[in-house]
C-alpha positions in Angstrom: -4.0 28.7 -3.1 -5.7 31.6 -5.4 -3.4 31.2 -8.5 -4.4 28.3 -11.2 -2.3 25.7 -11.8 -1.9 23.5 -14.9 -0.4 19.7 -15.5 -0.6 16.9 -17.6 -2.6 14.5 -15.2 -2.2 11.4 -17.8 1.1 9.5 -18.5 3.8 10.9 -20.6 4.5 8.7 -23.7 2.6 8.3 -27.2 -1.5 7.6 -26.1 -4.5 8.3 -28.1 -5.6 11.2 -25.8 -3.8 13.3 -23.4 -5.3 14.9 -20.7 -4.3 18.3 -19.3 -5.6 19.4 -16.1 -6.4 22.8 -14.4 -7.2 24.2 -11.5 -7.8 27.5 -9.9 -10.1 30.8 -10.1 -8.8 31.8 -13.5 -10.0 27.9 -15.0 -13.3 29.5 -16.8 -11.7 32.7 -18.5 -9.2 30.9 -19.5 -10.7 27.7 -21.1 -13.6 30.7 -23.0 -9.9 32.7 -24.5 -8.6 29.1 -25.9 -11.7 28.0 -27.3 -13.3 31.6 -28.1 -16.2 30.1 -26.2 -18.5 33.4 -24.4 -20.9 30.3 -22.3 -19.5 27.0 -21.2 -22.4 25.5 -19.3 -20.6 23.3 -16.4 -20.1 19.2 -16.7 -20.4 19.4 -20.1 -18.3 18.1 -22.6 -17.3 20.3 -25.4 -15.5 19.5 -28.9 -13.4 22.8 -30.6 -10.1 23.8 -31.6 -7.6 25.4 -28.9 -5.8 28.2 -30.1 -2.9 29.6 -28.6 -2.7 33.4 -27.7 -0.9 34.2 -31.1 -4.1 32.2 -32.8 -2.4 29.5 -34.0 -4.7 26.5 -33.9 -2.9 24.0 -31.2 -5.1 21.2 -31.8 -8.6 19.8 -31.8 -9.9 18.9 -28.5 -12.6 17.9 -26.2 -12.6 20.1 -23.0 -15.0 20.1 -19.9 -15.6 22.9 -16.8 -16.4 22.0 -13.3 -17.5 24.4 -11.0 -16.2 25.2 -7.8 -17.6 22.6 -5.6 -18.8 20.3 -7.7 -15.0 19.7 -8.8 -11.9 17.3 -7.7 -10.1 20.3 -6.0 -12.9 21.8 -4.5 -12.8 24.9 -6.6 -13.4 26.1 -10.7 -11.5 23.6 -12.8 -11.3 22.0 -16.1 -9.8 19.5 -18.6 -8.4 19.3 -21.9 -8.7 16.3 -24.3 -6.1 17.0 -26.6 -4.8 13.6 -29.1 -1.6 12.0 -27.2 1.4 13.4 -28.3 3.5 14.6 -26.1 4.3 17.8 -28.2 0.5 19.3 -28.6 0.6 18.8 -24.6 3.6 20.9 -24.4 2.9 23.7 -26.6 -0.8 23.5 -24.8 1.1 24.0 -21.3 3.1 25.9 -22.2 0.4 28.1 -23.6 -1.6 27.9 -20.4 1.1 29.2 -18.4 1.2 32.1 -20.8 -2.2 33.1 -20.0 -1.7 32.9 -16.1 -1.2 29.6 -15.0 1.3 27.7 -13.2 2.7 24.3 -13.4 1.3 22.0 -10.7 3.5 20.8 -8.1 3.4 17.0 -7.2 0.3 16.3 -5.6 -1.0 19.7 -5.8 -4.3 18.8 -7.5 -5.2 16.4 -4.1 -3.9 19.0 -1.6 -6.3 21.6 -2.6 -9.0 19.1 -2.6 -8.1 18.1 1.4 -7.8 22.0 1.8 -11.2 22.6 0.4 -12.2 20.1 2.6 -13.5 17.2 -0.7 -11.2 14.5 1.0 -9.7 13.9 4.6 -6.1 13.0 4.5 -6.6 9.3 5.0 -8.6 9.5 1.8 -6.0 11.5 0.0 -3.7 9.3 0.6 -5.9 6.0 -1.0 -6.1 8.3 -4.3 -2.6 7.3 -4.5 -2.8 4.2 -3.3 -5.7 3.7 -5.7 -3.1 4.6 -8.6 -0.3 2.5 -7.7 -2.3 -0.8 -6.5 -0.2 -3.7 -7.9 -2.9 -6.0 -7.2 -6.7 -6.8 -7.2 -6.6 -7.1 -3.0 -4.1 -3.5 -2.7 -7.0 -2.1 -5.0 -10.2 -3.3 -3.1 -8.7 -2.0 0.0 -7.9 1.3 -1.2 -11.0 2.1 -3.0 -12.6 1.0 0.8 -10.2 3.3 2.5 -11.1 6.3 -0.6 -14.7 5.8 0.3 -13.8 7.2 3.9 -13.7 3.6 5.8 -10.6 4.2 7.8 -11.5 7.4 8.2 -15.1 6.7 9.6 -13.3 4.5 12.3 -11.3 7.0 13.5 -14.3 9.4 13.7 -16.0 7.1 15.5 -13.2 6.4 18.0 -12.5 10.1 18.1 -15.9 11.0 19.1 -15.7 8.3 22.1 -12.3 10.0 23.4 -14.0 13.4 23.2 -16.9 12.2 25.6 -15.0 11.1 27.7 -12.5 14.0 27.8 -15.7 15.7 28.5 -16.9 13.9 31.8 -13.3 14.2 33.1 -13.4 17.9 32.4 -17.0 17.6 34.5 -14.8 16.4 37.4 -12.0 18.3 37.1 -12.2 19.7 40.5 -13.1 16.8 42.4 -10.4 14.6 44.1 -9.3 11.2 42.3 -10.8 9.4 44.7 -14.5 10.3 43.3 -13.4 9.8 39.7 -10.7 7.6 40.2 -12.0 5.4 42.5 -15.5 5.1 42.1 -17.8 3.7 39.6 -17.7 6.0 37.3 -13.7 6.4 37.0 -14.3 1.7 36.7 -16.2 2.9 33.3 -13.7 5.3 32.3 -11.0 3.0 32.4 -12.9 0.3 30.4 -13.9 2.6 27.8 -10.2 3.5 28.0 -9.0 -0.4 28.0 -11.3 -0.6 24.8 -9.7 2.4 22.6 -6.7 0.6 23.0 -7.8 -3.0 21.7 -9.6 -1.2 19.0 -6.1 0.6 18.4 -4.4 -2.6 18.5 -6.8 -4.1 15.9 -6.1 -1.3 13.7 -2.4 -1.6 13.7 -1.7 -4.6 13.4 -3.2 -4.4 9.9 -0.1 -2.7 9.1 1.9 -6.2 8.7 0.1 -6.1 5.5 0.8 -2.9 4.2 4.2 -3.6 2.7 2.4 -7.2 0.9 -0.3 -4.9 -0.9 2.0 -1.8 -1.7 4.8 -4.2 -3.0 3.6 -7.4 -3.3 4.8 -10.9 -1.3 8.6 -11.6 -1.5 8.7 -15.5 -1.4 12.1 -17.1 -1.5 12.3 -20.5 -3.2 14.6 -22.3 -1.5 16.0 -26.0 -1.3 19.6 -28.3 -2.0 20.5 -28.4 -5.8 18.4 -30.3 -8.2 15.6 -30.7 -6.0 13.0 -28.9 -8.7 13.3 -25.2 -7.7 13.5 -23.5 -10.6 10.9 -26.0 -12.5 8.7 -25.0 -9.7 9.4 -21.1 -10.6 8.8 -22.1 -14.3 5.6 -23.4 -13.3 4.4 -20.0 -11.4 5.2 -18.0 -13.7 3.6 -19.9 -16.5 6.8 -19.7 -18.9 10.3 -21.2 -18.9 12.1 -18.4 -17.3 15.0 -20.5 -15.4 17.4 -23.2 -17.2 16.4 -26.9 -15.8 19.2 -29.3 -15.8 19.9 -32.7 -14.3 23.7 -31.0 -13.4 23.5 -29.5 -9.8 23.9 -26.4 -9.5 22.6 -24.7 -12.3 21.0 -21.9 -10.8 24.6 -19.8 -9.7 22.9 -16.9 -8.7 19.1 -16.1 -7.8 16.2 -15.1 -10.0 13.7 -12.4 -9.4 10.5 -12.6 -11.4 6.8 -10.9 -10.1 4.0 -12.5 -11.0 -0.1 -12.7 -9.6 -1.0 -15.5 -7.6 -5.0 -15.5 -6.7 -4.9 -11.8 -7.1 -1.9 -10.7 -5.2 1.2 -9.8 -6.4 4.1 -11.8 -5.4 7.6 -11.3 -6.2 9.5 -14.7 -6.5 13.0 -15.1 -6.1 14.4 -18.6 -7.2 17.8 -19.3 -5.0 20.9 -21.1 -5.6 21.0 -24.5 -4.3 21.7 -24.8 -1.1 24.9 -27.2 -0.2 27.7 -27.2 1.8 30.3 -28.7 -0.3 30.6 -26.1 -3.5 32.1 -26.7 -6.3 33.4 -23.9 -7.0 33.4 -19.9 -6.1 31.2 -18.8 -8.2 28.6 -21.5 -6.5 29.4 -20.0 -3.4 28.7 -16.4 -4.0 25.9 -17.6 -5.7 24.9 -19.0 -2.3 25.5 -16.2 -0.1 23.4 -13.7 -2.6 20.7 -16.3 -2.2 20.7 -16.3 1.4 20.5 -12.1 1.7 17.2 -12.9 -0.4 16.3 -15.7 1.9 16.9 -13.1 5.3 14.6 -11.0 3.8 11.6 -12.7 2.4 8.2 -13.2 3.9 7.3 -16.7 3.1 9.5 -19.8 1.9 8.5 -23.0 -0.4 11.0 -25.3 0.7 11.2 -27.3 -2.6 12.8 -31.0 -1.5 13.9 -34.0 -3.2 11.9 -37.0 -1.9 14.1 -39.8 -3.8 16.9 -38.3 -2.4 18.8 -37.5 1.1 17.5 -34.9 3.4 19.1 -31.5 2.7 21.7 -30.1 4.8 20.9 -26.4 4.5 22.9 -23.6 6.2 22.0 -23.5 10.1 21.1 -19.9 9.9 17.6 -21.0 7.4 16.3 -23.1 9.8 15.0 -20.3 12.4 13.5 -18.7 9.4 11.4 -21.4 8.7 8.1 -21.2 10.6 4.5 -23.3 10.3 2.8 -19.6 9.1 5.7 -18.9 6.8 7.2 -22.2 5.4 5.4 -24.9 2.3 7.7 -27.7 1.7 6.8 -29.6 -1.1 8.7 -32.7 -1.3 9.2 -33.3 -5.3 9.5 -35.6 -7.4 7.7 -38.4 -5.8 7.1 -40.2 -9.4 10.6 -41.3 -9.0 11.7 -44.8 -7.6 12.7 -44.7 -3.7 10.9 -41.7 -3.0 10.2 -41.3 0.4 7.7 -39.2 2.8 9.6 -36.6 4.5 6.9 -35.5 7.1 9.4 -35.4 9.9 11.4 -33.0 8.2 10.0 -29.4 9.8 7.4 -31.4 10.8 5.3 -28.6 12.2 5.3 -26.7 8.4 2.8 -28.4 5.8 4.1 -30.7 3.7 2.3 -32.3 0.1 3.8 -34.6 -1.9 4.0 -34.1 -5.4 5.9 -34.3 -8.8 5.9 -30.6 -10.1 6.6 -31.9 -13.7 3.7 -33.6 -13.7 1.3 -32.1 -11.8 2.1 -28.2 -12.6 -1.4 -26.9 -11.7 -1.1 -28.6 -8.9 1.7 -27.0 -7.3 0.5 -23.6 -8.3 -2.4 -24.4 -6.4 -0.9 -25.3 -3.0 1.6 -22.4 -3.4 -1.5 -20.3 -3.8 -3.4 -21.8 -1.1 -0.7 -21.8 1.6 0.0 -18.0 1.2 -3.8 -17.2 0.6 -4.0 -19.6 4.3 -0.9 -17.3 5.8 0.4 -14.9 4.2 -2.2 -12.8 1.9 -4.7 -9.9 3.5 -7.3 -12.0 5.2 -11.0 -11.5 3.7 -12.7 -10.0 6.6 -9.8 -7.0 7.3 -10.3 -4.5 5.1 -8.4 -1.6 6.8 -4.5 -1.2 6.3 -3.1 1.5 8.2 0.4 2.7 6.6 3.4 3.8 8.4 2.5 7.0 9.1 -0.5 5.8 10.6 1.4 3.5 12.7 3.6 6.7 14.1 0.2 8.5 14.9 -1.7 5.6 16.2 1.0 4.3 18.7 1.0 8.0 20.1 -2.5 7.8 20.7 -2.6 4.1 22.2 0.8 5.4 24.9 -1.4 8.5 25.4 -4.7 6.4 26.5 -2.4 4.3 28.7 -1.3 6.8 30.9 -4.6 8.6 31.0 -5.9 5.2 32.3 -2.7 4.9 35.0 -3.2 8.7 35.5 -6.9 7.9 36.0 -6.2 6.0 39.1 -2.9 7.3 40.3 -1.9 11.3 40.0 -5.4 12.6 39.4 -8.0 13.8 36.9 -6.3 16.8 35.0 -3.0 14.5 33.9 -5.9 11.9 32.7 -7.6 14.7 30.8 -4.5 16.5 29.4 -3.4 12.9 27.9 -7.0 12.4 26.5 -6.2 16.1 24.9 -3.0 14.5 23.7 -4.3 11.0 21.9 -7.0 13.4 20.0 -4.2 15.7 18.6 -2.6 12.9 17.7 -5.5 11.0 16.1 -6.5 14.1 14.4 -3.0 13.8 12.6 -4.3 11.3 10.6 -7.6 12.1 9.2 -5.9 15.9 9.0 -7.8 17.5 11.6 -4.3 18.7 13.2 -2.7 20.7 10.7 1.1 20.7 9.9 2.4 22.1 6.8 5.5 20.1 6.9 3.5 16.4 7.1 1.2 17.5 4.3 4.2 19.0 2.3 5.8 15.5 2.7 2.6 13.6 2.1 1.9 15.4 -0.9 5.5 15.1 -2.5 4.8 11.0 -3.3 1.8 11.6 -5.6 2.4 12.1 -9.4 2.4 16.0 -11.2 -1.0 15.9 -12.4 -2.7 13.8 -9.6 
């Protein structure tokens, strides 16, 4: 980690200024030989010209030195404001290798920053997260977890485990009647109990990891012509499916993201759903549909309420769910409409005309998945998967101290107390492993 690295930390494309990173003991000499600049006072921003070691004037740029500490990474760095085309950022790299630098890898810029001890890893980790939120909720939680939230949880909890780790090791000569079996070893085993509800609390969050990082997949689903893709039209905001009177219309299924109350939501308008098709196309169509169906989290079951129930294929059904399932029954502006409340009677049901009321039915679509689906307001921890690895090592590790507790003795309840801190430590980074960081590190972007 003592060479200096070098990297274009903004996006590659025409911009109006490009920003070019750097990192590393050599950051100060080299940004004073660019800008034939003796004093650059630090967390100040400069204006000058950056020439390139044959002295050809690169560009004119705004450039800025932090020192060690006070930096991103921990340690004397610097940036380059150079205009945003992609060439001047080239010759300006490649020019900054010349004098001693390296390109970054991916990531780099973070890693030295957890090495140098600015960030944990759980807070590394939100820096991405931070970059890639698709949505106002994935951001609010990962500025929380950046700010060191998750991480002051499992500080907290990790402090508890090591006290008591250290009244076992108190007792580690005494028989497991004394600890086991007395008052003392009762406490233990409730403070023990408790690490493992709080560990319970924490992953279950993780149900909504995949909604924040990648939005809600909802399938609309229903029998042909009962308003399904009028209903897409009218979350999106813009006519993106055909609407006909013929049935079938819709051959194959339509993917369109959009926000709904801040989340991101990935909507996928299916083929109608019958069992007498028409043709083969219509049934391929079908079957595509239903892989979508399989795989979504929530469902609006869009229904005709002038016409007969639906017959939809028998494996939907189990799919369908009160937590998971809105079923608007549409079209109720038409003669002989009908309340269909005893259809899935346990999922909600409204009763509407999405034509006509198309504010309406964005609202109960939003509401319903805001009511079951969306990151609830008062959890603001998501653990990811790796997370989930670590954690359920820690919560198997606290169980059988607790059975070893009471059972085999003191030193097997001590030596898996050792083992759920190790494995807690994985998270924040306390336990070191090249290979985890050199595979955490690999998702972030070049200059990041």
């Amino acid at each position: 980690m003592n060479d200096t690295i070098a990297a274009l930390a903004t996006p590659h494309g025409e911009s109006a200024i490009a920003v070019v990173r750097i990192s590393g003991g050599q950051s100060l000499e080299i940004l004073s030989g660019a800008f034939f600049r003796e004093q650059i006072a630090p967390r100040r921003m400069y204006y000058g010209r950056y020439y390139s070691r044959g002295g050809v004037a690169l560009d004119e740029c705004m450039f800025v030195f932090f020192c060690g500490k006070s930096s991103y990474s921990g340690e004397d760095s610097a940036e380059i404001h150079t205009h945003g085309n992609m060439i001047i950022a080239a010759k300006i790299l490649d020019d900054l290798c010349g004098r001693g630098c390296r390109l970054a890898n991916r990531g780099e810029f973070t890693r030295r920053a957890f090495l140098n001890r600015k960030l944990d890893l759980c807070q590394a980790e939100a820096v991405a997260d931070v970059i890639h939120a698709s949505s106002e909720a994935a951001l609010a939680v990962a500025q929380k977890q950046l700010t060191g939230k998750l991480s002051e949880k499992l500080h907290s909890m990790g402090d508890g485990l090591v006290k008591i780790l250290a009244v076992l090791e108190t007792h580690i000569d005494f028989t497991e009647e004394e600890v086991g079996g007395n008052e003392l070893g009762g406490r233990i085993g409730e403070q023990l109990d408790a690490a493992v509800a709080g560990i319970d609390l924490l992953l279950s969050s993780n149900r909504y990891h995949s909604v924040l990082s990648g939005g809600l997949n909802v399938a609309i689903i229903g029998a042909p012509n009962a308003g399904k893709s009028s209903l897409l039209n009218c979350l999106l905001g813009r006519e993106r499916a055909l609407v006909s009177p013929i049935a079938g219309t819709t051959r194959d299924f339509i993917a369109e993201r959009t926000m709904l109350g801040g989340h991101a939501v990935n909507l996928f308008d299916t083929a109608g759903l019958r069992p007498d098709a028409d043709s083969e196309l219509e049934r391929w169509g079908m079957e595509k549909s239903i892989e979508q169906i399989r795989c979504a989290d929530a469902y609006v079951l869009v229904v005709d309420s002038a016409a007969p129930k639906p017959v939809l294929a028998g494996e939907i059904f189990p799919l369908l769910r009160e937590n998971n399932c809105l079923v608007l029954e549409n079209k109720n502006d038409l003669p002989h409409s009908q309340s269909w409340e005893d259809f899935l009677a346990l999922c909600e049901h409204h009763s509407l005309s999405v034509l006509n009321e198309p504010e309406r039915a964005k609202a109960l679509v939003a509401n319903f998945l805001a009511k079951h689906c969306f990151l609830p307001t008062e959890v603001d921890i998501v653990v990811n998967g790796r997370h989930v690895n670590a954690l359920t090592r820690v919560k198997q590790a606290l169980i059988r101290a607790g059975r070893s507790l009471s059972s085999i003795g003191v030193e097997f309840s001590a030596n898996d107390l050792r083992n759920a801190l190790e494995a807690l430590g994985e998270i924040t980074g306390c336990y070191d492993s090249e290979a985890m960081l050199d595979e955490l590190f690999s998702t972030f972007c070049v200059g990041k």
